[in-house]
C-alpha positions as CSV (number, residue, x, y, z in Angstrom):
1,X,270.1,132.6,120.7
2,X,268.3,133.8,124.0
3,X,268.6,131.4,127.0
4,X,267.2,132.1,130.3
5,X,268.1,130.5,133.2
6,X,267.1,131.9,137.0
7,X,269.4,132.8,139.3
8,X,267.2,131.7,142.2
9,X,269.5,130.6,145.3
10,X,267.8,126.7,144.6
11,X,268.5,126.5,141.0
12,X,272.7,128.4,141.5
13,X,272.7,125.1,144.6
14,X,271.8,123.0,141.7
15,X,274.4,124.2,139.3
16,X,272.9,127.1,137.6
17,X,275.7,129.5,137.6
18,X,278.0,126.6,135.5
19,X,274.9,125.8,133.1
20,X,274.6,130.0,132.8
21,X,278.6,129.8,131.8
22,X,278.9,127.2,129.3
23,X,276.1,128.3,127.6
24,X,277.5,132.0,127.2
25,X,280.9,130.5,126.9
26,X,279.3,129.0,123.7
27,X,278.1,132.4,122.4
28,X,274.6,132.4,123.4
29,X,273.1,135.7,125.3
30,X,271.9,134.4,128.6
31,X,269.6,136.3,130.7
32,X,269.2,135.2,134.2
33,X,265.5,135.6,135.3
34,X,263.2,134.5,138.7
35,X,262.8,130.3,139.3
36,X,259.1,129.2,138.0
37,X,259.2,127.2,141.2
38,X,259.1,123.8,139.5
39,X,262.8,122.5,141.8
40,X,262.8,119.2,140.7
41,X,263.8,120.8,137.5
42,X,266.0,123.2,138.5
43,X,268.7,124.0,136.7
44,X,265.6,124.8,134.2
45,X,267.0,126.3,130.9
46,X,264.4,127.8,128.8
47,X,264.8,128.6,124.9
48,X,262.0,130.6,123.3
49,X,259.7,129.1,126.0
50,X,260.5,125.7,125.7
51,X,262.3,124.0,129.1
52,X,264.8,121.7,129.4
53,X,266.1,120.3,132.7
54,X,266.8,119.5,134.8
55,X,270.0,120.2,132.9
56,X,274.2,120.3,133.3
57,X,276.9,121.4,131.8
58,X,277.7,118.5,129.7
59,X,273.7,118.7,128.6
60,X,274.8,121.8,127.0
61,X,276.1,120.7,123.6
62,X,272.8,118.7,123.0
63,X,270.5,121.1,123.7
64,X,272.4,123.7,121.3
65,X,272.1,120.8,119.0
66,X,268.3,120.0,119.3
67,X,268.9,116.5,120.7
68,X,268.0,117.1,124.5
69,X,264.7,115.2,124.0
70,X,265.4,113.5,127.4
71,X,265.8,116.8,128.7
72,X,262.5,118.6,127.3
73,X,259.6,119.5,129.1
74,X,257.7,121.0,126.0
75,X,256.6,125.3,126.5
76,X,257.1,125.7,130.4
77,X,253.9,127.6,130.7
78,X,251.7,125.4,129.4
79,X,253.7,122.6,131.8
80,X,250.8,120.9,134.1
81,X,252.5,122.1,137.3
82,X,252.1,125.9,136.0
83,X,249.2,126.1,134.0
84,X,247.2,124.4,137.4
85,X,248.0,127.1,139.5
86,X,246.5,130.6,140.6
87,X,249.4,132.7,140.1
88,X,248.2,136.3,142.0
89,X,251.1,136.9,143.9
90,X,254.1,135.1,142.0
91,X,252.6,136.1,138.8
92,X,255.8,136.7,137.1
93,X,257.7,133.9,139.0
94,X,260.2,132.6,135.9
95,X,258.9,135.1,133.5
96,X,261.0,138.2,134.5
97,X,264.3,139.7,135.1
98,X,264.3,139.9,139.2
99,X,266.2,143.4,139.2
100,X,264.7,144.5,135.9
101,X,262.1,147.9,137.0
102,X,261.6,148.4,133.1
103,X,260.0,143.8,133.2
104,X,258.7,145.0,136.4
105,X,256.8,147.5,135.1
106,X,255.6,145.9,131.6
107,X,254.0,143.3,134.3
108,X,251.9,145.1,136.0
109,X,253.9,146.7,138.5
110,X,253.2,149.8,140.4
111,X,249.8,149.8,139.3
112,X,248.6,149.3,142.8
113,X,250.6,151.6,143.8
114,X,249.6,154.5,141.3
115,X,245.7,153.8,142.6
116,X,246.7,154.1,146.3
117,X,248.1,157.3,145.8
118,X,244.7,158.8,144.4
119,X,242.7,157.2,147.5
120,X,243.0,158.6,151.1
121,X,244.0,155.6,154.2
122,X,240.8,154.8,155.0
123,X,239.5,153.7,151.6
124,X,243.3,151.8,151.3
125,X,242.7,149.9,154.7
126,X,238.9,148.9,153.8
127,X,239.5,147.5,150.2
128,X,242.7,145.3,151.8
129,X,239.9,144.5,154.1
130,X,237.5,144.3,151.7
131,X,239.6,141.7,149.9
132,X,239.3,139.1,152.3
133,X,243.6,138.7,153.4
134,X,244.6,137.3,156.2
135,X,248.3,137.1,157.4
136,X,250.2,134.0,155.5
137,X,251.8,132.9,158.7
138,X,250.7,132.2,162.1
139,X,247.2,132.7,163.2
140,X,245.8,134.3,159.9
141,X,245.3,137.4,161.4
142,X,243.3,139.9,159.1
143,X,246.0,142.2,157.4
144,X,243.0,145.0,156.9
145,X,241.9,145.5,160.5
146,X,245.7,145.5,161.8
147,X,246.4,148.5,159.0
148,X,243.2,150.2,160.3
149,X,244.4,149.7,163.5
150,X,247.5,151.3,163.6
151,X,246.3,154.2,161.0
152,X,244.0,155.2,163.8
153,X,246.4,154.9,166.7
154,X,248.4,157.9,168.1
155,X,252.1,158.3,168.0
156,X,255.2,160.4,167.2
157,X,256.2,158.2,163.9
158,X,254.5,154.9,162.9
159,X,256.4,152.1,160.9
160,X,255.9,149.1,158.5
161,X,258.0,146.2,159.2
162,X,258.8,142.8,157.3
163,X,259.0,139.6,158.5
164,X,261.0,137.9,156.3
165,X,262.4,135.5,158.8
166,X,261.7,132.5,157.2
167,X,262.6,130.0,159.4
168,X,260.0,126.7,159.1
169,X,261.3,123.9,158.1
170,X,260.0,123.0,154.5
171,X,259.1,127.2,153.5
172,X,260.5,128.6,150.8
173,X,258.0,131.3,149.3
174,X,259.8,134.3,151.0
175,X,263.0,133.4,149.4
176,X,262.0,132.8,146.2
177,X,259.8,136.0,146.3
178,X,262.7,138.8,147.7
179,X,264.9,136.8,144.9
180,X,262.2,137.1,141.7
181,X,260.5,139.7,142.5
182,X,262.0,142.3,144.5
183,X,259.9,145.3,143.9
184,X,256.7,143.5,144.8
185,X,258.0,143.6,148.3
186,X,258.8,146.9,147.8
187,X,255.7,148.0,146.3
188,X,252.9,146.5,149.1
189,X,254.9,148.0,151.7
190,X,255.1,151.4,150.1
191,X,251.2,150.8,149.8
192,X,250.9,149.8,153.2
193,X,252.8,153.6,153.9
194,X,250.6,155.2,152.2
195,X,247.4,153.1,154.5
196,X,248.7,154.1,157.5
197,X,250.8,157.2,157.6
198,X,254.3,155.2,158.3
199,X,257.3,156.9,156.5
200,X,259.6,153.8,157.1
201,X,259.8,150.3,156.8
202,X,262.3,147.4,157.9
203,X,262.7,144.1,155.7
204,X,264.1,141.5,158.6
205,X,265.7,138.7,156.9
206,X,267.6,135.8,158.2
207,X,271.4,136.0,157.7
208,X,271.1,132.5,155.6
209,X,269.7,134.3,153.0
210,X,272.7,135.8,151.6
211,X,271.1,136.1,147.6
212,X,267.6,137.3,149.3
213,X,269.6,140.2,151.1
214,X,271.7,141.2,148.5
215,X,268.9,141.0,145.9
216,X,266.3,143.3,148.3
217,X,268.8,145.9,149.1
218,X,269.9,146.3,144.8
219,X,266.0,146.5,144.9
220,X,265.2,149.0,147.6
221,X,268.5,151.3,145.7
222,X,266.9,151.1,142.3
223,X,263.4,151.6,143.3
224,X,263.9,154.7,145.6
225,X,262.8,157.3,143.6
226,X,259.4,155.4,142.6
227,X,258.8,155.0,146.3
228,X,259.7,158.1,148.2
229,X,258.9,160.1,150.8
230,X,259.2,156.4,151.9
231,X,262.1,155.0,152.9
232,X,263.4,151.2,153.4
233,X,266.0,149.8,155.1
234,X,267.3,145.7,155.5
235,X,268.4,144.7,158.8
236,X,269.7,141.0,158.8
237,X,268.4,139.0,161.5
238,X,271.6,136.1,163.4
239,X,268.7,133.3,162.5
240,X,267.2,132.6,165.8
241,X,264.2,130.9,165.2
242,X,261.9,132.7,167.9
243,X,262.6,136.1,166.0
244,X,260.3,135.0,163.6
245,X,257.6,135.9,166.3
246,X,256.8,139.2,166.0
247,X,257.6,140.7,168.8
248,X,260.9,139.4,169.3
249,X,261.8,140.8,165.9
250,X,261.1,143.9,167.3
251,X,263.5,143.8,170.0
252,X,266.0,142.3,167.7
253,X,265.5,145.3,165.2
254,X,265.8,148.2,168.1
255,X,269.7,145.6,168.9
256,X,267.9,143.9,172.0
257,X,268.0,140.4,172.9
258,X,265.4,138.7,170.9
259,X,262.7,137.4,173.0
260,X,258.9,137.5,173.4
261,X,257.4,140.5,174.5
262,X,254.3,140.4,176.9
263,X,251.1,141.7,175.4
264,X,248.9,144.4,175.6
265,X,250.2,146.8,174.5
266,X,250.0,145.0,171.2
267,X,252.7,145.9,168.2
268,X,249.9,148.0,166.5
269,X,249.8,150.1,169.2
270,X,253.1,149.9,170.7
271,X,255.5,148.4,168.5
272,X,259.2,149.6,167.1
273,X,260.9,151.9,169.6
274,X,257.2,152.6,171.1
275,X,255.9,153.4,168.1
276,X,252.3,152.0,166.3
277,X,253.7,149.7,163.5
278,X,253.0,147.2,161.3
279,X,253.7,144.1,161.2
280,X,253.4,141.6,158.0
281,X,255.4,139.1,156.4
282,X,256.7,138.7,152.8
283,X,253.3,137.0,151.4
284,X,251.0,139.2,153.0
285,X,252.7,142.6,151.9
286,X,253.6,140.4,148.9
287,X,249.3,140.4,148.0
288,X,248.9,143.7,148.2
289,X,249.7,145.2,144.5
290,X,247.6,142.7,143.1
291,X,244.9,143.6,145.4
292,X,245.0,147.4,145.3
293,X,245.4,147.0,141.3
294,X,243.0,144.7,140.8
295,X,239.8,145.5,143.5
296,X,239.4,143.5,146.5
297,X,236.8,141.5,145.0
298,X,239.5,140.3,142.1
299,X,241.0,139.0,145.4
300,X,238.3,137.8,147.5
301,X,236.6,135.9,144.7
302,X,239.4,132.9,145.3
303,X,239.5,131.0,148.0
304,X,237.0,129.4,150.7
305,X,235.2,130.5,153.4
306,X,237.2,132.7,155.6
307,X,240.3,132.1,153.6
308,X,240.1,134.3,150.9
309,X,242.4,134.7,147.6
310,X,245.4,132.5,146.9
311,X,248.0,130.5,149.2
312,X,251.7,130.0,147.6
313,X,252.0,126.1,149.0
314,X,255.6,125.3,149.2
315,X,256.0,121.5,149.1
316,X,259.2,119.5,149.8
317,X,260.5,116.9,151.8
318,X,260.4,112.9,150.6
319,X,258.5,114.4,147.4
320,X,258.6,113.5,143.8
321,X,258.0,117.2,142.4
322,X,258.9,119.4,145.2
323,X,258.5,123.2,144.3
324,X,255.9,126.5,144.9
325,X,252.5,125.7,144.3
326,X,250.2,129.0,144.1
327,X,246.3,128.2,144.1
328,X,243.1,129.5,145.8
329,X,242.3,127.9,149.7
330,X,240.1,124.7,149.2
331,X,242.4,122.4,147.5
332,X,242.3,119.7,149.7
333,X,245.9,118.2,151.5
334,X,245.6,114.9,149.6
335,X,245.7,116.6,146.5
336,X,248.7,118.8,147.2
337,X,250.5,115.6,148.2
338,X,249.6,112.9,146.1
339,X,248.5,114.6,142.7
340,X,250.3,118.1,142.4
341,X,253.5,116.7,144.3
342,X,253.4,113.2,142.8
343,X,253.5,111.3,146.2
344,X,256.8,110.1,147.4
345,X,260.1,110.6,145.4
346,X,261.0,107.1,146.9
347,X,257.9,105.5,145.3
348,X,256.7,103.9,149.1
349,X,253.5,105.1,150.3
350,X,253.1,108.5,152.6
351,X,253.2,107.8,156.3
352,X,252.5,111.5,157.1
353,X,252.9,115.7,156.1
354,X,253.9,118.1,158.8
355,X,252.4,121.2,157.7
356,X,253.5,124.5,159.1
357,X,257.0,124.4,160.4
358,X,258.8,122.0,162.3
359,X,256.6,122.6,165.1
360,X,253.4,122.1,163.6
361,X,251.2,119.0,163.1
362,X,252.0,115.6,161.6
363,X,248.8,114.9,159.0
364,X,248.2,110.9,158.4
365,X,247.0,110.0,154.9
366,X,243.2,110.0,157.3
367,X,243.2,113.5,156.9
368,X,244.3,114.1,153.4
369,X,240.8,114.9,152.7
370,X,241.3,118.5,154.4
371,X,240.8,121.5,152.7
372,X,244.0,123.8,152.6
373,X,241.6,126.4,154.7
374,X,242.5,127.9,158.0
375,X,239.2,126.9,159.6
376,X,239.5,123.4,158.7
377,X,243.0,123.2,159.6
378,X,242.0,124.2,163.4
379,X,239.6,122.2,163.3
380,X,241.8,118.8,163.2
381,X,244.2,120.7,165.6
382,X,246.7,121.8,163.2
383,X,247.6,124.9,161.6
384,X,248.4,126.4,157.9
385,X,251.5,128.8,158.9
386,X,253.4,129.9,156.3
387,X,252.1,127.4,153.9
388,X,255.4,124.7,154.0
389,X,254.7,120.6,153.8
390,X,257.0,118.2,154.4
391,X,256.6,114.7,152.9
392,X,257.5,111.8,154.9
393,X,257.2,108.3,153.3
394,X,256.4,104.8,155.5
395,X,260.9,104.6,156.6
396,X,259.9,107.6,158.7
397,X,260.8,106.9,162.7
398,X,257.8,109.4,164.2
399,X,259.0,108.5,167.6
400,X,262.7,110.2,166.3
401,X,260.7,113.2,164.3
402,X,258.5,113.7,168.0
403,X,262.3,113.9,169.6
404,X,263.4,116.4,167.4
405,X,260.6,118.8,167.5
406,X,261.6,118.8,171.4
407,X,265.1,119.4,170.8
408,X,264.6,122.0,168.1
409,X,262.5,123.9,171.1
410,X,264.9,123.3,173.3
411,X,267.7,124.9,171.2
412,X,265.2,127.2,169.7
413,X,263.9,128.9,173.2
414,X,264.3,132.4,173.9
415,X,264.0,130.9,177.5
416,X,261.5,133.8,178.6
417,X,259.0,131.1,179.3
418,X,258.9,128.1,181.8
419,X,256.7,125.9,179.7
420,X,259.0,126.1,176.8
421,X,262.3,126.6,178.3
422,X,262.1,123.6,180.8
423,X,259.1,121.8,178.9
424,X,261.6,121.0,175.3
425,X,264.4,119.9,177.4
426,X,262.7,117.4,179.5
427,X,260.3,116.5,176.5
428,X,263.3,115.4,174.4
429,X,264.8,113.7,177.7
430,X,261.7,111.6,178.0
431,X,261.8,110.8,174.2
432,X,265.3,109.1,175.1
433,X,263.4,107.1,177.2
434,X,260.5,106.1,175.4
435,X,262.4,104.9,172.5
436,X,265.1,103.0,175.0
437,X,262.2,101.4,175.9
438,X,262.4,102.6,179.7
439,X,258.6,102.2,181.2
440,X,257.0,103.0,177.6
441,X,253.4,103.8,179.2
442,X,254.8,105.6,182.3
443,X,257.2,108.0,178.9
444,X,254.1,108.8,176.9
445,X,252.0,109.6,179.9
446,X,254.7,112.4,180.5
447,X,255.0,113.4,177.1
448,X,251.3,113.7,176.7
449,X,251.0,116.3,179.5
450,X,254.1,117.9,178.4
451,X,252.8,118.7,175.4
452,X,249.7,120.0,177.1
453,X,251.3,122.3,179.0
454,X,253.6,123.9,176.5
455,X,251.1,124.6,174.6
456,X,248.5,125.7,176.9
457,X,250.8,127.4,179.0
């Protein structure tokens, strides 16, 4: 009997390794494959496509025995939660063997690749531009017009770097995707080589992602010889949350203190050790087999507006079915919450969703009705990031969360800038006052114009 369980760092925190054991322990061949993303599940055992879970070691013996019906989710891909989504970039999320090239290539992969090779730069920069793709993190910067950028620019060697500093509260995708599916990584920055005329890349990963690390450097080994001239190499970030900023992950990667550099001269023309480089995190180089395999108009034909192709929406928090959620931009917030997620795991009603990171905006269930779009998310003064929401149900003390999101600055500060440096520690110091009660009006004035400031500047 073939059981698969993943070996996903969520589903081995759940108890997947022991479930992995005393199945093999019990004869069966077990096969350790990439997490379908469904966590409230997880440890997910899957039996000629049916799941079972979320299962233990003592649920074993019943399952072996055909009497796990409490345990049964029915086939796993035609589960509601999968067969909903828009799977483009963790297409074989829970279907393959994360280290496997011979399941990586029976998938699709290096298809994009292969076509790249037989186009010159240019015509690789305009169909990524072509396509629509926008960075999954920060501003949704265009990924095409930064590659075209630095394929034009000047300079004695030019690099492709990876931010896979995941570091917002409530964002899982670049995990889950350096831990499934390795050689995607590999293969849109190969690609993104190619665009440009870079002969090395850097993955930067946070040091708390022991399994991501290990995984992407048995990756980058095996995968070598598919990928050369280029070369890659993993440097392991100390997890300061400002090197998730790209310019400070610059300086961390050339051993400097990791702080915000001033622009111009911007990364794309100035970047590692003075050199034009690219910059892109996990989802955006992540998007780029599909695209260059596919077209750009396979890509661009999702999504809304300016927000083009597919957004892997990583929901957790107070949430009933927390877990990755792939689909096209347009889906509104409500639904992510209420229908895909199943509202609160605690049954009370949402109070609010921060989406974006610990620093971006609390939504109220007012808002739910905005579409997962990066327009319409500046619009309402908030921002998509890297695609993480956190659930909070009506127990939630927002004058404690408004504290902490000053204190995580505060700790979190490079201290290169007044606004921030001085700005978080005095925020969080008038918190302590507001919610003592000291001259309430007089506190919030302050805080209102604090905030103002550090974000103005």
């Amino acid at each position: 009997m073939q059981v698969r369980i993943s070996d996903d760092a969520l589903a081995i925190a759940c108890g997947a390794d022991a479930v992995a054991r005393a199945f093999f322990e019990r004869g069966c061949a077990v096969e350790r494959t990439s997490s379908w993303g469904m966590h409230w599940l997880e440890p997910l055992v899957e039996i000629d496509g049916v799941g079972f879970g979320p299962a233990c070691v003592d649920d074993v013996a019943s399952i072996l025995a055909g009497t796990a019906e409490h345990l049964c989710i029915g086939p796993i891909a035609e589960h509601p939660y999968i067969k909903g989504q828009t799977r483009l970039t963790f297409a074989r999320a829970g279907r393959t063997r994360p280290l496997s090239l011979d399941d990586y290539a029976a998938t699709g992969g290096w298809a994009g690749l292969e076509r790249a090779r037989a186009m010159d730069a240019a015509a690789i920069t305009r169909e990524v531009t072509d396509s629509g793709l926008r960075g999954r993190g920060g501003a949704g910067f265009p990924a095409g017009i930064k590659w075209e950028t630095v394929r034009t620019a000047v300079g004695p060697r030019k690099y492709v770097v990876c931010n896979a500093d995941e570091g917002d509260s409530g964002s899982f995708a670049d995990r889950m995707l350096m831990e499934g599916d390795p050689f995607c990584l590999i293969e849109g920055m190969a690609i993104a080589c190619l665009a440009t005329g870079a002969d090395k890349g850097f993955i930067y990963i946070r040091s708390e992602y022991p399994h991501a690390i290990a995984k992407m450097q048995a990756a980058i080994e095996l995968s070598a010889a598919k990928i050369a001239p280029f070369i890659i190499e993993v440097r392991v970030g100390a997890g300061a949350y400002v090197c998730g900023e790209e310019t400070s992950l610059l300086n961390s990667i050339e051993g400097k203190r990791g702080e915000v550099r001033a622009k111009p001269p911007l990364p794309a023309h100035k970047g590692l050790f003075g050199c034009p480089t690219v910059i892109n995190n996990v989802l955006t180089l992540a998007a780029i087999p599909y695209i260059l395999a596919e077209g750009a108009k396979a890509y661009a034909d999702f999504g809304m507006g300016r927000s083009r192709g597919t957004m892997p929406v990583q929901i957790a928090g107070n949430v009933r079915y927390g877990g990755l959620y792939e689909t096209a931009f347009g889906v509104t917030l409500g639904e992510l919450v209420e229908q895909i997620g199943g509202g609160t795991a605690s049954g009370m009603p949402v109070r609010a969703v921060q989406v974006g990171g610990p620093l971006g905006a609390y939504f109220p269930p007012s808002l739910f009705d905005t579409p997962f779009d990066y327009e319409a998310f500046t619009a309402v003064d908030g921002l998509i990031g890297h695609g993480g929401i956190t659930v909070f149900d009506d127990s939630v003390d927002m004058a404690k969360q408004a504290r902490f999101a000053f204190e995580f600055c505060a700790a979190e500060s490079c201290g290169k800038c007044t606004p921030c440096r001085i700005g978080a520690v005095r925020g969080r110091e008038t918190m302590d006052r507001l919610i003592a009660g000291e001259q309430v009006g007089k506190q919030k004035d302050i805080i209102e114009d604090l905030c103002e400031t550090m974000k103005l500047g």
